[in-house]
C-alpha positions as CSV (number, residue, x, y, z in Angstrom):
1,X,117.7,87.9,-55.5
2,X,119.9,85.9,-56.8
3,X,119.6,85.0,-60.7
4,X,119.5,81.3,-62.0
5,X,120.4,79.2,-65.4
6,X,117.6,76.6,-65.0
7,X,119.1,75.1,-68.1
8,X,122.4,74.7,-66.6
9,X,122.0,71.3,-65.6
10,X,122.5,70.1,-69.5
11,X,126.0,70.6,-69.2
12,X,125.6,67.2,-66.8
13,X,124.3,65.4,-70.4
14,X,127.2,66.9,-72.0
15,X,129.9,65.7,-69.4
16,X,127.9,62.5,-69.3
17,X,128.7,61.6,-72.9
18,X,124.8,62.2,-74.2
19,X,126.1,64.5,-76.7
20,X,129.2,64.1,-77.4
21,X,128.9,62.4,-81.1
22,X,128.0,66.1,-82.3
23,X,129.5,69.1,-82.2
24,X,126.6,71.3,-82.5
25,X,124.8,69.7,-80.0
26,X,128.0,70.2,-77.1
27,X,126.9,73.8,-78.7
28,X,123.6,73.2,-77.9
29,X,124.2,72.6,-74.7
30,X,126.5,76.0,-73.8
31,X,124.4,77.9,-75.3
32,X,121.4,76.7,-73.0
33,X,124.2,77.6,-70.0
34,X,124.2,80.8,-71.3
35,X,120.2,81.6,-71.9
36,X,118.8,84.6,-70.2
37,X,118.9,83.8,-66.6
38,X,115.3,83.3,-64.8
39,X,115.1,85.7,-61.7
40,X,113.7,84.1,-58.3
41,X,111.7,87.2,-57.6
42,X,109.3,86.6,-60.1
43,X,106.3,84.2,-59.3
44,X,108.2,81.0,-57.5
45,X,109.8,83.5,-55.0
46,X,108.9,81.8,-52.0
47,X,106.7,79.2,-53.2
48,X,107.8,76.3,-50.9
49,X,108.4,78.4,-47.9
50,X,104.2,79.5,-48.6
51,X,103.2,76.0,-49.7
52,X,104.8,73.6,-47.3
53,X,102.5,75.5,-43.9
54,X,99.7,75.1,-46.2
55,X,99.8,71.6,-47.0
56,X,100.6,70.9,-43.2
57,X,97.3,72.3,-41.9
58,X,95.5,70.3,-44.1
59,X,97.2,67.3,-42.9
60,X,96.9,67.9,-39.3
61,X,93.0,68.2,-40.3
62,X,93.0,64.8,-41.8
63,X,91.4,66.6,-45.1
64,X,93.3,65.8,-48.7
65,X,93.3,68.9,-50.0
66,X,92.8,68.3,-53.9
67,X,95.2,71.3,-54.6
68,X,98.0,69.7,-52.9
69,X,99.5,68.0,-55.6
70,X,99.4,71.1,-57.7
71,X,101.3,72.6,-54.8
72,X,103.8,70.1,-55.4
73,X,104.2,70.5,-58.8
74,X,104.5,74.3,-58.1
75,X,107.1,73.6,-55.6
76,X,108.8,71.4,-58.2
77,X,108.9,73.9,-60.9
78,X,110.4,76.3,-58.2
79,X,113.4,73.8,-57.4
80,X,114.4,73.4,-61.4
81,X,114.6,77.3,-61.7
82,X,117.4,76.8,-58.5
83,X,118.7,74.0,-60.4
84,X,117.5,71.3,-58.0
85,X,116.8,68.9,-60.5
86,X,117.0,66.0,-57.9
87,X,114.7,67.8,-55.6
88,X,112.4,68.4,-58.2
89,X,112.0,64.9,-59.2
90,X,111.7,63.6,-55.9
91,X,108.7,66.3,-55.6
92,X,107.2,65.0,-58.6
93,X,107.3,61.3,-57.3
94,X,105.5,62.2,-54.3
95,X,102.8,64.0,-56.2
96,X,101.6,61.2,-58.2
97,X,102.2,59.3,-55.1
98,X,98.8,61.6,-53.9
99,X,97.4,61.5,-57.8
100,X,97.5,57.7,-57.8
101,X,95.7,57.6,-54.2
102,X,92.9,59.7,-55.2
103,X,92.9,59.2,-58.9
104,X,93.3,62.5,-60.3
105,X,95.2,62.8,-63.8
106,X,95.2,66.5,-65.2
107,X,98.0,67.2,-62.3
108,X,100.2,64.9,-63.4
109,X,100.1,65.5,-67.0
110,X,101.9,68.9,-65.7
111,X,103.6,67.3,-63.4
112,X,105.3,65.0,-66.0
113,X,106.4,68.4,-68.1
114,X,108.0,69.7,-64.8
115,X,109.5,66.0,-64.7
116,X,111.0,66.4,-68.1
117,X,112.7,69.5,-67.6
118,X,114.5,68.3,-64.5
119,X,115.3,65.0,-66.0
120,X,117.1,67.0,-69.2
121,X,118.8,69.1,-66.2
122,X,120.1,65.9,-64.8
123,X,121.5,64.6,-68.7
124,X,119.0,62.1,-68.5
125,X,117.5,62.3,-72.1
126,X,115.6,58.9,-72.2
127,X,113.6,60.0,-68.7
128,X,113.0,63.3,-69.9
129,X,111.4,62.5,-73.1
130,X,109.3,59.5,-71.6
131,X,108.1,62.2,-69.4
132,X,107.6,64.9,-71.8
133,X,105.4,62.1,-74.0
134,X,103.6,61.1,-70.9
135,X,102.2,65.4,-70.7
136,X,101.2,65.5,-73.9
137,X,99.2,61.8,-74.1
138,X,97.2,63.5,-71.2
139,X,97.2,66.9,-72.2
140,X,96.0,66.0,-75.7
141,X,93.4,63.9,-74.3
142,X,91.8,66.4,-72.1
143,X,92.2,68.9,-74.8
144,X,94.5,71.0,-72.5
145,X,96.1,73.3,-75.2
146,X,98.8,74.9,-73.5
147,X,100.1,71.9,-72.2
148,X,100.1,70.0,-75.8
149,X,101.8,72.9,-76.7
150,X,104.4,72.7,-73.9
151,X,104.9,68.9,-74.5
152,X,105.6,69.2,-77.9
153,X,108.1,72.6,-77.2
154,X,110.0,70.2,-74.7
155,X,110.0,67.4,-77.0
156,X,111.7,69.3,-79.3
157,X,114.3,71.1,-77.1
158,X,115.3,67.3,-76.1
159,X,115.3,66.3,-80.0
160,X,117.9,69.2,-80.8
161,X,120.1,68.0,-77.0
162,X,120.2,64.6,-79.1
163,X,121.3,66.0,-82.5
164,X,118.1,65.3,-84.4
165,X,118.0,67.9,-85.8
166,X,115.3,66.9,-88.4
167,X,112.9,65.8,-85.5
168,X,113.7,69.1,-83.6
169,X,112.7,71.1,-86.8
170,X,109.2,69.3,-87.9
171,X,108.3,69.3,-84.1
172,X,109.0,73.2,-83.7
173,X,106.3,72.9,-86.8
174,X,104.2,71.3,-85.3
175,X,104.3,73.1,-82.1
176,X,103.8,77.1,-84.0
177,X,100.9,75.2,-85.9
178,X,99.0,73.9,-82.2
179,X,99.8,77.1,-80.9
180,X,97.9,78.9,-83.9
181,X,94.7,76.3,-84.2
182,X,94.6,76.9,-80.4
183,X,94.6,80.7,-80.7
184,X,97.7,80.9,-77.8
185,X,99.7,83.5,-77.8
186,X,103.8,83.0,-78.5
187,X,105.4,82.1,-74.9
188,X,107.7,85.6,-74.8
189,X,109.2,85.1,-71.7
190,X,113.0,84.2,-71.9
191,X,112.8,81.2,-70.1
192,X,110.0,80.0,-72.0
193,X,111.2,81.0,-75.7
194,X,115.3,81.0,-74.7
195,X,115.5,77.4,-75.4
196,X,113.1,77.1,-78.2
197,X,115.3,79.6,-79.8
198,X,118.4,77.5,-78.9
199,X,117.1,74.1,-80.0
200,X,116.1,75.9,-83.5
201,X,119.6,77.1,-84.2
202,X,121.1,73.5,-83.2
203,X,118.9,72.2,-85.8
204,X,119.6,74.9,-88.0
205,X,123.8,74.0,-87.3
206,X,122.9,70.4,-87.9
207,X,120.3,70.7,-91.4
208,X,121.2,73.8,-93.1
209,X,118.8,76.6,-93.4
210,X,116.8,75.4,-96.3
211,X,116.8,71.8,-94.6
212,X,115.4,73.1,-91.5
213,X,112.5,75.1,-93.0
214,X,111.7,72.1,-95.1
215,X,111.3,70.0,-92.2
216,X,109.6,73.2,-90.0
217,X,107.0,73.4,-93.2
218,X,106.3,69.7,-93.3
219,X,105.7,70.0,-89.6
220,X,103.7,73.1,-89.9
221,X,101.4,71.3,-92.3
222,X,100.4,68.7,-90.0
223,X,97.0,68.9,-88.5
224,X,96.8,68.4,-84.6
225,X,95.6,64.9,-84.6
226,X,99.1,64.1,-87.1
227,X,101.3,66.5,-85.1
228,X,100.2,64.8,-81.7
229,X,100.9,61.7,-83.3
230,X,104.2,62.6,-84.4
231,X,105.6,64.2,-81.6
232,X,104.3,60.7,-79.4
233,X,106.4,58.4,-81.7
């Protein structure tokens, strides 16, 4: 199967001009080309192809099945690891096109992190962290800890794409200080850490080393309700 760089899209902010006031950042974005490749066969191997028969039947019935915008968002995540960002955000659109009808609002709290990472694929920085702040307003207010924690990792990644590398640093702060009151685990896989990783050496490029853990440590003394805060303005 073959292997993708979901973050290769950010080369399209880079030839777009997004980044182009800082060198670091152009960095930024190569080195996201260059993260450890997420492999198809893992979970979203054949997710639409399973998911689109599904939703049909239900359709045919006349039911609303209340996991089919999940199944969208599921599908969505699957296009951005292709690098379909358009696809994916068309996806998106039509779930909360179903959300809005039946008034659900967990779904598209993830469905506006999926959103985020597709609009950063496309170079779209302004989308993606509307989107990313969108998750974590509705995350944080259901109390849904691993998507705070998500939001905020995202908002960060975008941060460093835009050469803030202050913002990047007290938000990756932040983020290790949710995921610790929250008891979660570090995300190890690749393509979950890979650009964490990335974004904290942009900063790193931009602040200086002692900079960058001064603004990590003023981050990482935040309490949730002030991190939350932070990360939304």
């Amino acid at each position: 199967m073959e292997q993708i760089r979901w973050w290769r899209g950010n080369l399209t902010a880079e030839k777009n001009g997004c980044a182009s006031r800082k060198s670091e950042v152009r960095e930024l974005l190569k080195l996201l080309d260059e993260t450890q490749p997420v492999t198809l066969a893992g979970p979203f191997d054949g997710t639409e192809s399973d998911i689109k028969p599904i939703c049909g039947h239900f359709g045919e019935a006349g039911i609303a099945p209340a996991g089919e915008p999940l199944a969208l968002v599921a599908v969505a995540m699957a296009a951005t690891w292709r690098g379909e960002f358009i696809r994916a955000v068309s996806l998106i659109e039509e779930m909360r096109r179903l959300c809005d009808d039946r008034n659900e609002h967990p779904v598209p709290a993830c469905g506006d992190y999926v959103l985020s990472i597709a609009q950063l694929g496309l170079g779209r920085m302004a989308e993606a962290a509307a989107a990313a702040r969108r998750s974590l307003d509705v995350a944080w207010r259901l109390r849904d800890a691993i998507g705070v924690a998500l939001a905020v990792d995202q908002l960060a990644v975008i941060a460093a794409a835009e050469g803030d590398g202050y913002r990047t640093a007290h938000l990756q702060g932040a983020g290790a200080r949710l995921r610790a009151v929250f008891g979660l685990r570090e995300f190890g896989s690749e393509s979950m850490s890979g650009p964490r990783a990335v974004a904290e050496r942009t900063a790193r490029q931009l602040l200086g080393d002692d900079t960058y853990e001064s603004a990590f440590a003023e981050g990482h003394h935040d309490d949730p309700d002030t991190a939350v805060a932070y990360a939304l303005g």
